[in-house]
TORPA-4810 file (N, C-alpha, C, O; in nm, 3 decimals):
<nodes>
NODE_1_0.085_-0.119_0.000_0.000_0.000_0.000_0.089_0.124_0.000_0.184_0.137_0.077_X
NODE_2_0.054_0.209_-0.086_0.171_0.347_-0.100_0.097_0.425_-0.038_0.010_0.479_-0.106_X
NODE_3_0.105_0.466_0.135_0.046_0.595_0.145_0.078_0.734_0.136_0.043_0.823_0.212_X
NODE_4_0.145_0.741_0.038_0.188_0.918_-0.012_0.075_0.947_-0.023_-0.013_0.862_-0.036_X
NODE_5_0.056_1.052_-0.022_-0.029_1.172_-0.082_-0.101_1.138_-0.175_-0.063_1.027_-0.213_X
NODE_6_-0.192_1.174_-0.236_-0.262_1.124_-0.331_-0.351_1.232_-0.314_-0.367_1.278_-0.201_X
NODE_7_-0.425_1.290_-0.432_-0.529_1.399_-0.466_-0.591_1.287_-0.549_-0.514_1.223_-0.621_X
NODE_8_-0.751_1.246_-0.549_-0.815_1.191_-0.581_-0.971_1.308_-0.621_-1.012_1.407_-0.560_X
NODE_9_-1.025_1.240_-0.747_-1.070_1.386_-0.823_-1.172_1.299_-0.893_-1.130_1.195_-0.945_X
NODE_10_-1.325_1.334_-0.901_-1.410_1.274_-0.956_-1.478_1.408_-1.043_-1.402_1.502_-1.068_X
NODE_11_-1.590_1.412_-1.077_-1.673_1.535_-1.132_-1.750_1.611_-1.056_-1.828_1.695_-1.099_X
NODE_12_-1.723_1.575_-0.898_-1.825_1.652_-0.818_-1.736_1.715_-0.744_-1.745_1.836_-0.725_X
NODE_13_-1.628_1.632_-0.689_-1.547_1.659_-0.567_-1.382_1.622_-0.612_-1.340_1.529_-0.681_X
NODE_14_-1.321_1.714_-0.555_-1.165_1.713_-0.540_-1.128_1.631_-0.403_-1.186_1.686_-0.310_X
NODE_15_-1.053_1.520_-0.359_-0.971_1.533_-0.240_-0.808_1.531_-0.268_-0.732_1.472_-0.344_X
NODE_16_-0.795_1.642_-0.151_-0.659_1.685_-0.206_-0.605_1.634_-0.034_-0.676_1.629_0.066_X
NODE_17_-0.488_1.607_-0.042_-0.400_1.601_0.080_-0.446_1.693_0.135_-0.464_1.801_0.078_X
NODE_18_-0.474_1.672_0.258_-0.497_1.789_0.386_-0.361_1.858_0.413_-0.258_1.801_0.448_X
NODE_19_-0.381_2.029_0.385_-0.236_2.096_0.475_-0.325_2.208_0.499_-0.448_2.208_0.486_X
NODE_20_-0.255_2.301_0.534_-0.238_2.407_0.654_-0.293_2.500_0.580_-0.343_2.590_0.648_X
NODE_21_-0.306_2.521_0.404_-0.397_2.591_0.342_-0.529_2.591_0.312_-0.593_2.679_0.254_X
NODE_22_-0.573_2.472_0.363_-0.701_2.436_0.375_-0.744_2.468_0.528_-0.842_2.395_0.542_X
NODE_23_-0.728_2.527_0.631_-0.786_2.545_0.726_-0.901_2.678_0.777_-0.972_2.695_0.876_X
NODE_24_-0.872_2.759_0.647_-0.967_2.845_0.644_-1.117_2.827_0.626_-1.208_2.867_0.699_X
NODE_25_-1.124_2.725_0.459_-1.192_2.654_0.469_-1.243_2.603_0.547_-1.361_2.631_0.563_X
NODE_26_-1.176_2.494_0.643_-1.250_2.418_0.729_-1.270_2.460_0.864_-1.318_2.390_0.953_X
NODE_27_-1.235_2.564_0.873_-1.270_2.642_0.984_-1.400_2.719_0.974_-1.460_2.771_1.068_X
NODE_28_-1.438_2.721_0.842_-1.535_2.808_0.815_-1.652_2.732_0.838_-1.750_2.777_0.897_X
NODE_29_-1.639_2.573_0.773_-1.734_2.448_0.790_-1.782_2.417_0.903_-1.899_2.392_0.932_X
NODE_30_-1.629_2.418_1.013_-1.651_2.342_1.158_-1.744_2.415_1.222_-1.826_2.357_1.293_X
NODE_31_-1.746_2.564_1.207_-1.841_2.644_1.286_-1.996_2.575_1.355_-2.048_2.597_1.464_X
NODE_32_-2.031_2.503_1.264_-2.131_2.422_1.295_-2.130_2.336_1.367_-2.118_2.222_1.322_X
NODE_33_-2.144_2.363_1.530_-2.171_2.271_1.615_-2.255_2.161_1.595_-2.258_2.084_1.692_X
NODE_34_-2.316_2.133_1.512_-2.411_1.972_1.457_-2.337_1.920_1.462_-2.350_1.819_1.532_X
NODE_35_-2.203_1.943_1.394_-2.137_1.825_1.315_-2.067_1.741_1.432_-2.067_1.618_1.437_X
NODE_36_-2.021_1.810_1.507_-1.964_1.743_1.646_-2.024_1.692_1.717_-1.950_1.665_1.812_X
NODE_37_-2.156_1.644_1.740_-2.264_1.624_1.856_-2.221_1.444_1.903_-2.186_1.406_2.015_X
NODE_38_-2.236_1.370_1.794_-2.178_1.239_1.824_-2.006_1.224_1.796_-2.013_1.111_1.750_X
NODE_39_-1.941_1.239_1.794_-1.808_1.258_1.732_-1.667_1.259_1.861_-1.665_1.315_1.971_X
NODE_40_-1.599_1.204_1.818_-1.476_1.254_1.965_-1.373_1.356_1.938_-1.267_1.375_1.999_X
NODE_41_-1.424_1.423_1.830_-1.388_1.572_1.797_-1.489_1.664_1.848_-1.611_1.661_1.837_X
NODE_42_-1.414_1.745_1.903_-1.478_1.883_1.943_-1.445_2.009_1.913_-1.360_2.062_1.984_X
NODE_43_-1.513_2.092_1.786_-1.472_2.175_1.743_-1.493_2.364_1.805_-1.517_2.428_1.702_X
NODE_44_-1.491_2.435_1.893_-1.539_2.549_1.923_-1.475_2.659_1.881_-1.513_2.776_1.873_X
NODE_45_-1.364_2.603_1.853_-1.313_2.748_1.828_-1.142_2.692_1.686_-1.091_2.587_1.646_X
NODE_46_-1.117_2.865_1.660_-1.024_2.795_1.537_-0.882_2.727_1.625_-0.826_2.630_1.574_X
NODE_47_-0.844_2.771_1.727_-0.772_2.694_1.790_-0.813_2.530_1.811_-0.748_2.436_1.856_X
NODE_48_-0.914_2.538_1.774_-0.938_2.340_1.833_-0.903_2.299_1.656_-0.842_2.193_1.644_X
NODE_49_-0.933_2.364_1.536_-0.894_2.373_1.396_-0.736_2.333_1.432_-0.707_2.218_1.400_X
NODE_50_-0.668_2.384_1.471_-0.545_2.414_1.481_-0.485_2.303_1.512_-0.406_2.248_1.436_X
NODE_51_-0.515_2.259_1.623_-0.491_2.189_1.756_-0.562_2.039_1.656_-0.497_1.941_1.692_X
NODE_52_-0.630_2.012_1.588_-0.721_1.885_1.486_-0.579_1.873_1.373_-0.515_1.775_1.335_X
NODE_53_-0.567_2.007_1.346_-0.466_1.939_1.220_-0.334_1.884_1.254_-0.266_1.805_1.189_X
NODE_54_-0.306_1.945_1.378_-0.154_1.919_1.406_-0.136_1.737_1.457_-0.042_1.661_1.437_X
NODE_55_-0.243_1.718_1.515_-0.297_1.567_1.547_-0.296_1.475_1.410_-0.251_1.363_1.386_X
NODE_56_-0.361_1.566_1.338_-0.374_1.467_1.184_-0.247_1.463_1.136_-0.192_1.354_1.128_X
NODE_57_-0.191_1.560_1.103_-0.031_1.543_1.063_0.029_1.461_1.121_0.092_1.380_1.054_X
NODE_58_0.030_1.452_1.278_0.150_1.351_1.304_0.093_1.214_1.302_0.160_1.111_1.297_X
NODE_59_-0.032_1.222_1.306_-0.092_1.058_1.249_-0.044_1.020_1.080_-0.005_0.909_1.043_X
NODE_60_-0.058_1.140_0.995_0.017_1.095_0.900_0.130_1.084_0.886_0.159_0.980_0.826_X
NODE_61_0.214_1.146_0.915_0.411_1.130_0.962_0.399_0.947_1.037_0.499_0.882_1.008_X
NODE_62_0.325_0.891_1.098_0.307_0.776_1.136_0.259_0.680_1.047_0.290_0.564_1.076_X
NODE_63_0.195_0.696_0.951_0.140_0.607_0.834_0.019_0.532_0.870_-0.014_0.417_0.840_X
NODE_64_-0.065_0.664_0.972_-0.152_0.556_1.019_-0.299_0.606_0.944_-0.397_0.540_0.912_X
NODE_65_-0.281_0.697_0.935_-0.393_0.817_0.835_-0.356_0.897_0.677_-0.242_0.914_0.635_X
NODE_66_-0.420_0.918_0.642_-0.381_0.976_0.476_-0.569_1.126_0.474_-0.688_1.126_0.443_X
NODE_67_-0.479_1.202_0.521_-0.619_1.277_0.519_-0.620_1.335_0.411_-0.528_1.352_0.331_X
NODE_68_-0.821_1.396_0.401_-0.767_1.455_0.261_-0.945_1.625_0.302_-1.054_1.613_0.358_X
NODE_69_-0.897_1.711_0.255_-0.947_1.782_0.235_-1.079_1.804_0.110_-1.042_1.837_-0.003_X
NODE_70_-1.182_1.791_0.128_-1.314_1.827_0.043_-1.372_1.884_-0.038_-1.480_1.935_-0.011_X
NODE_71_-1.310_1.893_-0.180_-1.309_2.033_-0.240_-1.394_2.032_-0.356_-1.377_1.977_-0.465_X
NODE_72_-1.493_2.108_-0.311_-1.632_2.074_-0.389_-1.585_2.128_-0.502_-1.541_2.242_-0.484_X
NODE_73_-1.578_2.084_-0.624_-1.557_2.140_-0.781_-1.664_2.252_-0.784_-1.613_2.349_-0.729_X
NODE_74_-1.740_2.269_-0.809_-1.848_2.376_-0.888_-1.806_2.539_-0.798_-1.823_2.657_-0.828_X
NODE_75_-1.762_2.487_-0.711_-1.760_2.662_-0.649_-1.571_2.671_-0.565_-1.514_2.755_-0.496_X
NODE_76_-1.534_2.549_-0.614_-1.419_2.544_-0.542_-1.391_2.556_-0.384_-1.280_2.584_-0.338_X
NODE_77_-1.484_2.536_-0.322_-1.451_2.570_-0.201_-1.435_2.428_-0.126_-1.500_2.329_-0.161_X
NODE_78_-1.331_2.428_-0.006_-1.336_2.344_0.115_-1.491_2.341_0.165_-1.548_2.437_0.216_X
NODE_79_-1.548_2.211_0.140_-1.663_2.196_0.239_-1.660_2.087_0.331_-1.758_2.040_0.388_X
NODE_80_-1.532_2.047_0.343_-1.521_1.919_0.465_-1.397_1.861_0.486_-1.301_1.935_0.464_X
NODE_81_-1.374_1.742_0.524_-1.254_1.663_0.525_-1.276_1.496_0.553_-1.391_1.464_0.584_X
NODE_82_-1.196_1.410_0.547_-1.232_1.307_0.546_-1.056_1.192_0.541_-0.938_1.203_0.506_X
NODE_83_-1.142_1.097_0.600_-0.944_0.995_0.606_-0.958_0.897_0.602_-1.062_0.838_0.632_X
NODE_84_-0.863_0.852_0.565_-0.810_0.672_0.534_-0.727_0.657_0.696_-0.641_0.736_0.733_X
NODE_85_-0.771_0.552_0.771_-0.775_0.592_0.940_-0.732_0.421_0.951_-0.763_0.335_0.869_X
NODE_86_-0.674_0.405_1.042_-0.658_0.269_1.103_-0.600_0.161_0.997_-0.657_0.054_0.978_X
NODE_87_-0.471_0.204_0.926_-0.477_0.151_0.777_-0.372_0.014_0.852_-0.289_0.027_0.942_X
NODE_88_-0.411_-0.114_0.776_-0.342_-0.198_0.793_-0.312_-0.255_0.663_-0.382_-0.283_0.565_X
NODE_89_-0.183_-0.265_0.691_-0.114_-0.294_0.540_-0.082_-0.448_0.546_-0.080_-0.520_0.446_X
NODE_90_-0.058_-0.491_0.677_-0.076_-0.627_0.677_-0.212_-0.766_0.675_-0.215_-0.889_0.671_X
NODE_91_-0.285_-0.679_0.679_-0.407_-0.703_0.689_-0.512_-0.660_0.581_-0.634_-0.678_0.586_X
NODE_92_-0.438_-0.599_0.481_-0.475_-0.529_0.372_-0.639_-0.456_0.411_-0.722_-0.450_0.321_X
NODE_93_-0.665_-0.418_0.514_-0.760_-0.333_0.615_-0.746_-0.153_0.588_-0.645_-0.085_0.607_X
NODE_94_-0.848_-0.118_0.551_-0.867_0.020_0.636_-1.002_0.072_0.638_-1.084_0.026_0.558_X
NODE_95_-1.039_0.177_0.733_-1.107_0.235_0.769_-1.138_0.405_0.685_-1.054_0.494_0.675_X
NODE_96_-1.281_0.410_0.634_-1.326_0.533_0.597_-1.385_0.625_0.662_-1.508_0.626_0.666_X
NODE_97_-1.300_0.736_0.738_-1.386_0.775_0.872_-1.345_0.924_0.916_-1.305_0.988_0.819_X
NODE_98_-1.344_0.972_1.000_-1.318_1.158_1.087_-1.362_1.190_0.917_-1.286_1.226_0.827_X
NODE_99_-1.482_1.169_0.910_-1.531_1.234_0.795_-1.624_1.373_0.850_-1.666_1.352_0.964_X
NODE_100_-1.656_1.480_0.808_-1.762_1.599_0.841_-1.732_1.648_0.675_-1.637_1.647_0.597_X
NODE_101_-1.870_1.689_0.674_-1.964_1.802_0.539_-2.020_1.884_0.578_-2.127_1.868_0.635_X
NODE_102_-1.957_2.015_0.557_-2.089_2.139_0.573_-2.230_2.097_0.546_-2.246_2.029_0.445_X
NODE_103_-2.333_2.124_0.618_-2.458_2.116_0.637_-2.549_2.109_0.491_-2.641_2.033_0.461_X
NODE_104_-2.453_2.276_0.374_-2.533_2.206_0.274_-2.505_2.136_0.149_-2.583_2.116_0.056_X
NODE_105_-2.363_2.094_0.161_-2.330_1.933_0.099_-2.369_1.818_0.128_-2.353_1.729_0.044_X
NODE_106_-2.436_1.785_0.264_-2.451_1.664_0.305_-2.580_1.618_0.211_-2.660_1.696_0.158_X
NODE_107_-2.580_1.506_0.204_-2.656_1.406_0.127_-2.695_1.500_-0.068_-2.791_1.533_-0.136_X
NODE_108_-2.564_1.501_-0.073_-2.577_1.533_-0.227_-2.477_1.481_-0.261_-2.409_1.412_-0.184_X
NODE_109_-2.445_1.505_-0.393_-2.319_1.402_-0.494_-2.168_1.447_-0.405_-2.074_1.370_-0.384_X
NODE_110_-2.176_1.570_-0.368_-1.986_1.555_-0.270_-1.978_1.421_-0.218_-1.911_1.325_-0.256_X
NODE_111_-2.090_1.441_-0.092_-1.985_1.312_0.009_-2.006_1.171_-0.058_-1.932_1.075_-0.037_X
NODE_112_-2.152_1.170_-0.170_-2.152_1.001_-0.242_-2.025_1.016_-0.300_-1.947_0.961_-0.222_X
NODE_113_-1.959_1.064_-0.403_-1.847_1.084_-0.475_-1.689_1.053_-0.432_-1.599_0.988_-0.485_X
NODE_114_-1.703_1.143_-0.296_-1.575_1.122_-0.223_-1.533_0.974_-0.146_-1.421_0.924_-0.136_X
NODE_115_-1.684_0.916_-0.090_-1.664_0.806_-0.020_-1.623_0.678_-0.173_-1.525_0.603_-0.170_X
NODE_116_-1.720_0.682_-0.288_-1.668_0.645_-0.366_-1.521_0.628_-0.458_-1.484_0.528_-0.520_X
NODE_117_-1.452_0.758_-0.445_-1.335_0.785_-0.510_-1.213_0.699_-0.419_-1.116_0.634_-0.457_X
NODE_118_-1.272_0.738_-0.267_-1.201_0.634_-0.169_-1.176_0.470_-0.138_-1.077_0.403_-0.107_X
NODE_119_-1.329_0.439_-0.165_-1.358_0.293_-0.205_-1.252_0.273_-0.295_-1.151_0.221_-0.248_X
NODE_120_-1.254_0.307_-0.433_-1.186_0.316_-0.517_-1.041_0.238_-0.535_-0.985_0.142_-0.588_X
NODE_121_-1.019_0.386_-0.427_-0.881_0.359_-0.426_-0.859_0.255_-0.367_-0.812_0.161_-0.431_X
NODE_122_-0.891_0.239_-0.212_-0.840_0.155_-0.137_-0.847_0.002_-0.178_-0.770_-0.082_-0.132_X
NODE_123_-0.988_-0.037_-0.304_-0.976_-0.174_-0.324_-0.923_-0.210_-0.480_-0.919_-0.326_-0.523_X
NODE_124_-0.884_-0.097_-0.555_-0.798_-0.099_-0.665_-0.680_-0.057_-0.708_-0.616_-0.081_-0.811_X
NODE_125_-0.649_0.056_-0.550_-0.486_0.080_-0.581_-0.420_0.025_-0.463_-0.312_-0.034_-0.469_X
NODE_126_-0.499_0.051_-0.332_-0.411_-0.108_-0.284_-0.422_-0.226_-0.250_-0.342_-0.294_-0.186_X
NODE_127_-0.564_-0.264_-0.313_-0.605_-0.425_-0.318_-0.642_-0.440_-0.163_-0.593_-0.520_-0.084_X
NODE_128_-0.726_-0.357_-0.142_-0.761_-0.421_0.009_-0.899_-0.505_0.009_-0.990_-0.511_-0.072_X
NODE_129_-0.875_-0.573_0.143_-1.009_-0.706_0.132_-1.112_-0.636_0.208_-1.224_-0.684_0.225_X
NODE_130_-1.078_-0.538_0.248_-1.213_-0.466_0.354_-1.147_-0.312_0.375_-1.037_-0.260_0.388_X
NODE_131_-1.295_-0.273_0.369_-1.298_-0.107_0.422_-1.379_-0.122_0.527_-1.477_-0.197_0.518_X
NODE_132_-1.355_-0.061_0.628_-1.462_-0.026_0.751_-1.535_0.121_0.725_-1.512_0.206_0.639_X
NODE_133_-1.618_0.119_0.816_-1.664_0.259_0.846_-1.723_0.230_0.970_-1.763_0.114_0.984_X
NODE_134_-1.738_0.319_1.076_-1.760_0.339_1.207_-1.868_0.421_1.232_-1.881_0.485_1.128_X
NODE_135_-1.971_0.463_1.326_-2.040_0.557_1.370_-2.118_0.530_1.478_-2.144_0.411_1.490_X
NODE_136_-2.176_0.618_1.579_-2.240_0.631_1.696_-2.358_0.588_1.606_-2.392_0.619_1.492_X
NODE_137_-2.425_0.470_1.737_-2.521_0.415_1.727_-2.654_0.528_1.745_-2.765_0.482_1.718_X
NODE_138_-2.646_0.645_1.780_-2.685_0.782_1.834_-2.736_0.856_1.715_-2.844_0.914_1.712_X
NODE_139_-2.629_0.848_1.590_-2.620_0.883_1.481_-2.680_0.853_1.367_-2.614_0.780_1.293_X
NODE_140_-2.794_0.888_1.327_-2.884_0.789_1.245_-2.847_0.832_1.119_-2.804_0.743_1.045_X
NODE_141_-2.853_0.984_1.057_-2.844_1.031_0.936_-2.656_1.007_0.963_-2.703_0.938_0.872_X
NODE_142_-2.564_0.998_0.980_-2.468_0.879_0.948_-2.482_0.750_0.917_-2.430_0.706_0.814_X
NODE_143_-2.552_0.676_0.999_-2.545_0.586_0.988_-2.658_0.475_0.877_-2.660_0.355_0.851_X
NODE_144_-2.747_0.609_0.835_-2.831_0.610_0.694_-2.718_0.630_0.600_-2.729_0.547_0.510_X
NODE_145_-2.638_0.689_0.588_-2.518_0.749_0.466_-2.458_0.631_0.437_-2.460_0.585_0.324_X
NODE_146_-2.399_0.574_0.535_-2.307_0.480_0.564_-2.406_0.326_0.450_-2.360_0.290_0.341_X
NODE_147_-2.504_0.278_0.496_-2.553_0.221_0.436_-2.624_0.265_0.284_-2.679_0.174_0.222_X
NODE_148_-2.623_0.377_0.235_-2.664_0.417_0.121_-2.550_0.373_0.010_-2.568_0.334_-0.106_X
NODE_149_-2.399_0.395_0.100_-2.293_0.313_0.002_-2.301_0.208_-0.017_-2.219_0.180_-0.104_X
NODE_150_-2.379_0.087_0.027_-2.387_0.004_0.020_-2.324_-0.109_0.147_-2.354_-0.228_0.144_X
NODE_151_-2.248_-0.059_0.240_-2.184_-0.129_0.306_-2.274_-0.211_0.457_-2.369_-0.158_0.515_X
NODE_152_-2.232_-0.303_0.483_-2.303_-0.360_0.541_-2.257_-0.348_0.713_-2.147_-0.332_0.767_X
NODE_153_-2.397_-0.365_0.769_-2.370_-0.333_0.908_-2.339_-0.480_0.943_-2.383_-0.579_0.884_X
NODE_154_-2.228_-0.479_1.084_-2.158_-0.574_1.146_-2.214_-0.628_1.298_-2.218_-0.735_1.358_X
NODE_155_-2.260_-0.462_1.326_-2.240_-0.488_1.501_-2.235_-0.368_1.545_-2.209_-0.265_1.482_X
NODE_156_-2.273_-0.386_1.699_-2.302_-0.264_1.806_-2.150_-0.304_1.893_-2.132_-0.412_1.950_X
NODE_157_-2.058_-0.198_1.888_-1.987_-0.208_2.004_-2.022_-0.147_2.113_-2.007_-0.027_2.092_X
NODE_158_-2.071_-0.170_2.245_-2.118_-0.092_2.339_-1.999_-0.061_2.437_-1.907_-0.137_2.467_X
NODE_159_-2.029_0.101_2.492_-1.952_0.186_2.553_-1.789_0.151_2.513_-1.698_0.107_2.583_X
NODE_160_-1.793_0.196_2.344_-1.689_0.173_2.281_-1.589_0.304_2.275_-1.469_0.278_2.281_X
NODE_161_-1.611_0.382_2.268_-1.546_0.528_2.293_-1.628_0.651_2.340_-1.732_0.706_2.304_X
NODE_162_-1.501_0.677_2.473_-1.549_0.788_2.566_-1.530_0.956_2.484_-1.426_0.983_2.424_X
NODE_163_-1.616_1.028_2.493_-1.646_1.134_2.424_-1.581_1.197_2.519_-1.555_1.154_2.631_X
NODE_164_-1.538_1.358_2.448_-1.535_1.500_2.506_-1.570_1.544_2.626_-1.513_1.608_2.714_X
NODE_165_-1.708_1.483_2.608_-1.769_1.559_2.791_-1.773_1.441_2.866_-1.829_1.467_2.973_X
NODE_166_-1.733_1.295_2.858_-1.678_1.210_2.954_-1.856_1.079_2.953_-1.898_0.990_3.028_X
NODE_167_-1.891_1.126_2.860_-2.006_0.986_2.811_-1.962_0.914_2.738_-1.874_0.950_2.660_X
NODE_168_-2.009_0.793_2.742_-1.970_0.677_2.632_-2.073_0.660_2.532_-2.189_0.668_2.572_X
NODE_169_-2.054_0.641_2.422_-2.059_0.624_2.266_-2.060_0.500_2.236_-1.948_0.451_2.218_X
NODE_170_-2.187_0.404_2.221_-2.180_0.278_2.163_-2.140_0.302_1.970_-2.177_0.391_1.894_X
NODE_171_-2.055_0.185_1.946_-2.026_0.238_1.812_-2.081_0.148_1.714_-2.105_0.041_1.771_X
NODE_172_-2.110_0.145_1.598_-2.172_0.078_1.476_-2.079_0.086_1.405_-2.020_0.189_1.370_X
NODE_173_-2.044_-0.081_1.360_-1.966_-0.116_1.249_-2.002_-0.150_1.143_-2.073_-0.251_1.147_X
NODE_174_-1.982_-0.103_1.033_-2.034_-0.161_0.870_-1.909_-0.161_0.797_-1.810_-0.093_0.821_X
NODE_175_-1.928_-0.255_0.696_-1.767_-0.294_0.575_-1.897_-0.322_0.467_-2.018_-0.342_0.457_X
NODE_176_-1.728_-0.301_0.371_-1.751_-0.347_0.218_-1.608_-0.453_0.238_-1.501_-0.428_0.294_X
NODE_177_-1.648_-0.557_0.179_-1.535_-0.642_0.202_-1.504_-0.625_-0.024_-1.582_-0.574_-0.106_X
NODE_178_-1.380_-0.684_-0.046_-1.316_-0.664_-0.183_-1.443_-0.767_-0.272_-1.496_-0.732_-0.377_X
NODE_179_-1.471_-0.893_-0.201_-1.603_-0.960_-0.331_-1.744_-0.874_-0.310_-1.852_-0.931_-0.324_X
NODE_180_-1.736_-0.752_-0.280_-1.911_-0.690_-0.258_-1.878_-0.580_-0.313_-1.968_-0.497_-0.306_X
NODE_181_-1.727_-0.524_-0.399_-1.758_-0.425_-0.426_-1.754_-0.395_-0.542_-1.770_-0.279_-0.579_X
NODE_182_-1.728_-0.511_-0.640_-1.800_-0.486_-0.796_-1.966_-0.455_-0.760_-1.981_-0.336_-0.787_X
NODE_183_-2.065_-0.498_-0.724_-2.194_-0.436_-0.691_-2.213_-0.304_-0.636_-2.304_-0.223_-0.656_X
NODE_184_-2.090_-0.296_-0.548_-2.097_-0.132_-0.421_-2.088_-0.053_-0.496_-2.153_0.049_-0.473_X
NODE_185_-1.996_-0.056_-0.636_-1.912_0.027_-0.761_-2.005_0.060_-0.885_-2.007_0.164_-0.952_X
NODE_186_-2.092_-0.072_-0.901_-2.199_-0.002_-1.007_-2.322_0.093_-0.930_-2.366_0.197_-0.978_X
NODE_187_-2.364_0.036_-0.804_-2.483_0.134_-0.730_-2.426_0.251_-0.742_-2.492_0.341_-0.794_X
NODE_188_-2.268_0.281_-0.689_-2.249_0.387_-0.672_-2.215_0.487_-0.820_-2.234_0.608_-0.833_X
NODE_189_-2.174_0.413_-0.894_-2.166_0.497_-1.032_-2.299_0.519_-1.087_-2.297_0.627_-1.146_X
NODE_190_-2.414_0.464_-1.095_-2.509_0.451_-1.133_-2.627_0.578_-1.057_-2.714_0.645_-1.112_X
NODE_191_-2.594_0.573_-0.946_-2.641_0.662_-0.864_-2.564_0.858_-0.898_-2.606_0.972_-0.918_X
NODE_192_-2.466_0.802_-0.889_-2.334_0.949_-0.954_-2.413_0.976_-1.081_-2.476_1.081_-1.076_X
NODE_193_-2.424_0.915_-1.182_-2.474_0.960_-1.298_-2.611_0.938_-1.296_-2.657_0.851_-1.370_X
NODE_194_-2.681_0.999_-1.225_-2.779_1.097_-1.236_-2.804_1.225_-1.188_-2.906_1.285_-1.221_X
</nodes>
């Protein structure tokens, strides 16, 4: 698995490597306390922006994340971010996840596109046998998204991760394993082109 950098680019959405020029952008997005409500990110201010990327960087300097920044084509702007998280190269494993969309990208062609371009990659450029995705059982319009890709739910982990203000977060697991995603690949192209 090569995790350099990679800018991945469909007709709706750009993802470009996450850096330090994109934080205006996503500072502008995070403002929206929604997006944090189930999440073990907590965004209030541009210092917690700050304080998010410097975390992501050294997860990528570690090879454990490949983030990428949201860059809606039609108006060019940052409307989110999103990562390749928990990557196992021995296990040919990873995870699609610390995903957020401004409020009015969500459930339009950006985030179908991006999660697609990711699929993509991960089971044709580095042959992986499974993608995960994660979310609070709390979380329904996630965890509606999550299954609109097609991926299948696994399981309830209960009081699986402790949040921000010191509650626990049962978590929901769903995959696309590598034989489900010639089907995951036409829904999702099929769905894109319209």
């Amino acid at each position: 698995m090569d995790l350099s950098p990679v800018t991945l680019a469909g007709r709706f959405v750009r993802l470009e490597p996450l850096a330090a020029g994109h934080l205006d952008g996503i500072w502008e997005v995070a403002q929206d306390a929604s997006l944090w409500l189930f999440t073990v990110t907590r965004i209030a201010g541009r210092a917690d922006v700050d304080a998010w990327f410097e975390r992501v960087r050294a997860e990528t300097e570690r090879g454990s994340t490949l983030a990428f920044a949201t860059v809606e084509l039609g108006g060019g702007r940052v409307v989110g971010s999103t990562r390749f998280l928990n990557i196992s190269e021995r296990d040919l494993r990873v995870e699609i996840g610390g995903t957020f969309v401004g409020r009015p990208w969500q459930r339009t062609a950006v985030n179908t596109e991006a999660k697609y371009l990711m699929l993509r990659h991960a089971f044709e450029r580095w042959g992986c046998v499974r993608v995960e995705f994660k979310t609070s059982l709390a979380n329904l319009v996630s965890r509606q998204a999550i299954e609109r890709l097609g991926a299948m739910e696994e399981g309830v982990l209960r009081r699986h991760t402790r949040l921000p203000d010191g509650s626990w977060r049962d978590t929901v697991y769903f995959s696309v394993l590598d034989t489900e995603w010639p089907r995951v690949r036409a829904a999702l192209e099929s769905r894109l082109a319209r």
